[in-house]
C-alpha positions as CSV (number, residue, x, y, z in Angstrom):
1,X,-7.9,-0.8,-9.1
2,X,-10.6,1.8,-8.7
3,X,-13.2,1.3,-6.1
4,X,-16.1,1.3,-9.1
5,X,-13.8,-1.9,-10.2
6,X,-13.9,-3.5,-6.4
7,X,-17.9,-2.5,-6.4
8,X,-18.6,-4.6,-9.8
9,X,-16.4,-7.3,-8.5
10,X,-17.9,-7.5,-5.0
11,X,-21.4,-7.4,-6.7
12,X,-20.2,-10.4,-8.6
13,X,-18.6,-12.0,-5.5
14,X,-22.2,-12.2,-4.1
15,X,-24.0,-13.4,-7.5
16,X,-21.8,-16.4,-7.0
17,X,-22.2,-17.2,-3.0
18,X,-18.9,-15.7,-1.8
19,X,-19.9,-13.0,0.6
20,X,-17.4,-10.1,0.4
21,X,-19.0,-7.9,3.2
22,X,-20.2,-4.4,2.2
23,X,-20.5,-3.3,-1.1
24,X,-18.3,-0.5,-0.6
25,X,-15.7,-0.4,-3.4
26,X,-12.9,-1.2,-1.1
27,X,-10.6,-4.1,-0.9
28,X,-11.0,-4.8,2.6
29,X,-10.5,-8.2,4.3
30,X,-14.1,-10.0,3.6
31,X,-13.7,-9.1,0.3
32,X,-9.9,-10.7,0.1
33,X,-11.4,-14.0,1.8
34,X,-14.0,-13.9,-0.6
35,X,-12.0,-14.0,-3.3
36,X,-9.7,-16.7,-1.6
37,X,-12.6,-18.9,-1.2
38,X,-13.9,-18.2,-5.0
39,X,-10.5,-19.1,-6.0
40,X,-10.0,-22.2,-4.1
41,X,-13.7,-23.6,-5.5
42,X,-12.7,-23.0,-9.0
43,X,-9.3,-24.8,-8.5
44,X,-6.7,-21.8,-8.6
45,X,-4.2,-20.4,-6.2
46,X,-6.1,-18.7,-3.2
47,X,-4.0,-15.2,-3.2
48,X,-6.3,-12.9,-2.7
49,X,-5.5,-11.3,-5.8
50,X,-7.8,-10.8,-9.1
51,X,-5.8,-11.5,-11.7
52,X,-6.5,-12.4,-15.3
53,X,-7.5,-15.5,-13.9
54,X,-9.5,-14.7,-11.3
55,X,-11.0,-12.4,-13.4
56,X,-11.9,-14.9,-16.4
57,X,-13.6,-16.8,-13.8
58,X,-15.5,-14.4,-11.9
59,X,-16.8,-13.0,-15.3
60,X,-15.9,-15.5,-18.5
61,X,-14.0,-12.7,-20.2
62,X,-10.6,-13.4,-21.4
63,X,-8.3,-11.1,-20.5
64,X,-4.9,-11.8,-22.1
65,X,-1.7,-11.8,-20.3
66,X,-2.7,-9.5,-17.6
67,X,-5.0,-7.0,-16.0
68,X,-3.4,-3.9,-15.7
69,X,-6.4,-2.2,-14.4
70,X,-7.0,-4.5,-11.6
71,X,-5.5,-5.9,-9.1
72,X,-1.9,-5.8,-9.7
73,X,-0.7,-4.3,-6.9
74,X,-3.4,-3.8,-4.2
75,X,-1.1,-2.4,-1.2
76,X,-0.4,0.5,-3.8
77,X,-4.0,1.2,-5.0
78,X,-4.8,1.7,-1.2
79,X,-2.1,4.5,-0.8
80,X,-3.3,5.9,-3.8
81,X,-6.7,5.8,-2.4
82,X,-5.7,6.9,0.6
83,X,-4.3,10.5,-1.1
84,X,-4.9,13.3,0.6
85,X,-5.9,12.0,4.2
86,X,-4.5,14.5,6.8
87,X,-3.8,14.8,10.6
88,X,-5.9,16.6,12.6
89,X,-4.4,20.0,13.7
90,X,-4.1,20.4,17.7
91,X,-4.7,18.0,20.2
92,X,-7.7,16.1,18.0
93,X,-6.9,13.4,16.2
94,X,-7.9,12.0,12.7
95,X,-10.2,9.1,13.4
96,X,-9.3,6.9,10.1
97,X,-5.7,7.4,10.8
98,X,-6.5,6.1,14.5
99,X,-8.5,3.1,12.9
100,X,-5.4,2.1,11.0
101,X,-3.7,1.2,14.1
102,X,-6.8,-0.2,16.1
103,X,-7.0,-2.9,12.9
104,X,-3.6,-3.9,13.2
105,X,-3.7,-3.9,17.1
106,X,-0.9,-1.3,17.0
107,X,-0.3,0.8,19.9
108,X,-0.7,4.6,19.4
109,X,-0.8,7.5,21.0
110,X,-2.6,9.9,18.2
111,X,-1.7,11.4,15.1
112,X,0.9,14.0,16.8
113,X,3.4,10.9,16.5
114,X,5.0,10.0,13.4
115,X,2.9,8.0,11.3
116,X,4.7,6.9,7.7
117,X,5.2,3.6,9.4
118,X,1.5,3.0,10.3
119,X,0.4,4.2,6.8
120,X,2.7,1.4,5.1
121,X,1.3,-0.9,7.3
122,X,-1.9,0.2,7.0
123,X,-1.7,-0.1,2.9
124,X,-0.4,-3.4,2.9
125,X,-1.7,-4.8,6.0
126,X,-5.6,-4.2,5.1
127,X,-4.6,-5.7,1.5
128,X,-2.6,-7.9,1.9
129,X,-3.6,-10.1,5.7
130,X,-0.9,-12.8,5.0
131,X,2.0,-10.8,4.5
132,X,4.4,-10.7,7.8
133,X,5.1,-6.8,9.0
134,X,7.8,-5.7,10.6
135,X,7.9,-5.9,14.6
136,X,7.5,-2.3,15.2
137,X,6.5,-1.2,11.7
138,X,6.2,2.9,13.0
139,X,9.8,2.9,12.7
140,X,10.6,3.7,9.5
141,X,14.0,1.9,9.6
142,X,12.0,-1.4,10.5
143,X,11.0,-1.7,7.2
144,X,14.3,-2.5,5.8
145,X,13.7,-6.2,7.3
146,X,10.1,-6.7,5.7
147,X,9.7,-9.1,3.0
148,X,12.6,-8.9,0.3
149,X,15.3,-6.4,-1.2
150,X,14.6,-5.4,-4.7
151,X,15.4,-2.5,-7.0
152,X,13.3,1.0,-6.8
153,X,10.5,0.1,-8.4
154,X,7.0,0.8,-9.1
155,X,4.9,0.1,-5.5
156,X,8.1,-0.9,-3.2
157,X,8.7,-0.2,-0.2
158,X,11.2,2.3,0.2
159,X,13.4,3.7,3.3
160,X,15.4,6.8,3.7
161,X,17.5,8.0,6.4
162,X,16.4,11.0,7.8
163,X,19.3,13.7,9.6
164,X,22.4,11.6,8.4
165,X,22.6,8.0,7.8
166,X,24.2,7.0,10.8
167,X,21.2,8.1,13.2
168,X,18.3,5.7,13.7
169,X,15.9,8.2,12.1
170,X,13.8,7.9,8.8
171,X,11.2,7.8,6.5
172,X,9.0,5.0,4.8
173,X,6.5,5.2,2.2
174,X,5.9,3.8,-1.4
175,X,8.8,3.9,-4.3
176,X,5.8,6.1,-7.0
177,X,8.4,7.4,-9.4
178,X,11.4,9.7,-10.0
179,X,13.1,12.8,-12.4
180,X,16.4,14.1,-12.7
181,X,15.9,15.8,-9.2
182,X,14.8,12.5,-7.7
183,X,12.8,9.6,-6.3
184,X,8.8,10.5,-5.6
185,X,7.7,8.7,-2.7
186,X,3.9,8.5,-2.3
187,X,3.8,8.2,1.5
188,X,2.0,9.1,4.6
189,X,3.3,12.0,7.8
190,X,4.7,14.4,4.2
191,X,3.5,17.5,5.7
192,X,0.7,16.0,8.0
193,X,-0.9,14.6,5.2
194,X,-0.7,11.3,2.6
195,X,0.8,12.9,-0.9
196,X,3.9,12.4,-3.1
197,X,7.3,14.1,-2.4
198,X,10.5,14.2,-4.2
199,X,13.4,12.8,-2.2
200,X,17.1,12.7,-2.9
201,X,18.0,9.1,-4.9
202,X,21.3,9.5,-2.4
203,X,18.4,9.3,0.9
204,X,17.4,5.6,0.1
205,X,18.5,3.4,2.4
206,X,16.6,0.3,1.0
207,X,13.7,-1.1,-1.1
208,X,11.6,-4.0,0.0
209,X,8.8,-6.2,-1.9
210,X,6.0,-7.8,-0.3
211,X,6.9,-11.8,0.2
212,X,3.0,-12.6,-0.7
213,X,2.7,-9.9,-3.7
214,X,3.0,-10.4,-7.2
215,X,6.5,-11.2,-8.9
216,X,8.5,-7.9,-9.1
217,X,7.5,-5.7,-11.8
218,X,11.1,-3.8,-12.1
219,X,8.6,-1.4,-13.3
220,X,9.6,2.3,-12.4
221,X,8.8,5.7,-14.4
222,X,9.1,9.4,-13.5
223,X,6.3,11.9,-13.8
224,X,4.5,11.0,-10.7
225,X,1.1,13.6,-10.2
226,X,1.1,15.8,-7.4
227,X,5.0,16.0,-6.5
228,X,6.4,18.6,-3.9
229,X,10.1,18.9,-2.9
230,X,10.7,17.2,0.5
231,X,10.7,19.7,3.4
232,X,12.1,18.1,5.9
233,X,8.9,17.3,8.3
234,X,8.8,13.9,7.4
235,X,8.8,11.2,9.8
């Protein structure tokens, strides 16, 4: 969901009495209890979540069997927000980055320390406030015990062992796609920054789906925008 989408329904939000915050475009947390509350006065199940209907009731248009513009998967339209968002060079740190964990009450040093965890917590934590994380979610292995397994698919959560699968080291980000020469993983500490990556398929370790998302999609596809070869710098 685009943050011109969030913007026209936040503006609708407050048209009807449900005050989502800031009209900023982003799916933040007034917004999410916002929608809860429109959807529990209009009698549906109070997700969070704008789906077709949600959004037949926020707007009286029909929208068939689903949205797939909206708000399918919101954890996932915040990575892909989040693209490009980098670590500050030298002893400075990136301030958003440092938000992430101030809003989860994580504790962390700066952005020198390996952050893939905190940027899957970060996506589904501001998305999604009902939805249990891991203990220590900056350990990428962590992950393997949130929500449930399910296949590599579109918006999972997927773990890979990093040095050999033995060791406690790894890598977490978000299942975006895959080729012949492997799975893309849209994820954050990829070369200092939030991008996509190839990874070997033989790296995963597990997939997880969020226990208050949407049903599985099984939905997974290759041709992911923007993929570079893994170079070892992960976290």
């Amino acid at each position: 969901m685009t943050p011109s989408e969030w913007t026209k329904v936040q503006k609708r939000l407050i048209l009807l009495g449900f005050n989502p915050g800031p009209v900023d475009g982003i799916r933040g947390r007034m917004t999410i209890g916002a929608i809860k509350n429109f959807q529990r006065s209009q009698g549906l199940v109070p997700d969070g979540i704008v789906g077709p209907l949600t959004y037949e009731a926020l707007f009286g248009e029909a929208t068939g069997a689903s949205v797939p513009s909206f708000d399918t998967l919101p954890w996932f339209d915040e990575a892909n927000r989040l693209m490009g968002t980098r670590e500050v060079a030298g002893s400075g740190n990136n301030p958003a980055i440092m938000r992430w964990a101030d809003d989860l009450d994580i504790d962390y040093e700066g952005d020198d320390v390996a952050w893939c965890g905190l940027f899957v917590a970060h996506c589904i934590g501001s998305t999604m406030p009902s939805e249990p994380l891991p203990n220590s979610p900056l350990g990428a292995r962590k992950w393997l015990g949130f929500g449930e397994a399910c296949e590599p698919q579109l918006g999972a959560v997927i773990v890979f062992w990093r040095d050999s699968r033995a060791s406690w080291k790894g890598h977490v980000g978000f299942y975006a796609g895959e080729d012949s020469r492997g799975v893309h993983c849209l994820g954050g500490n990829q070369s200092n920054a939030v991008n996509i990556k190839r990874f070997p398929r033989d790296r995963i370790l597990g997939a997880r789906w969020p226990l208050t998302g949407p049903s599985q999609s099984g939905i997974t596809f290759g041709g992911a925008r923007g993929v570079g070869d893994t170079d070892g710098d992960e976290s």
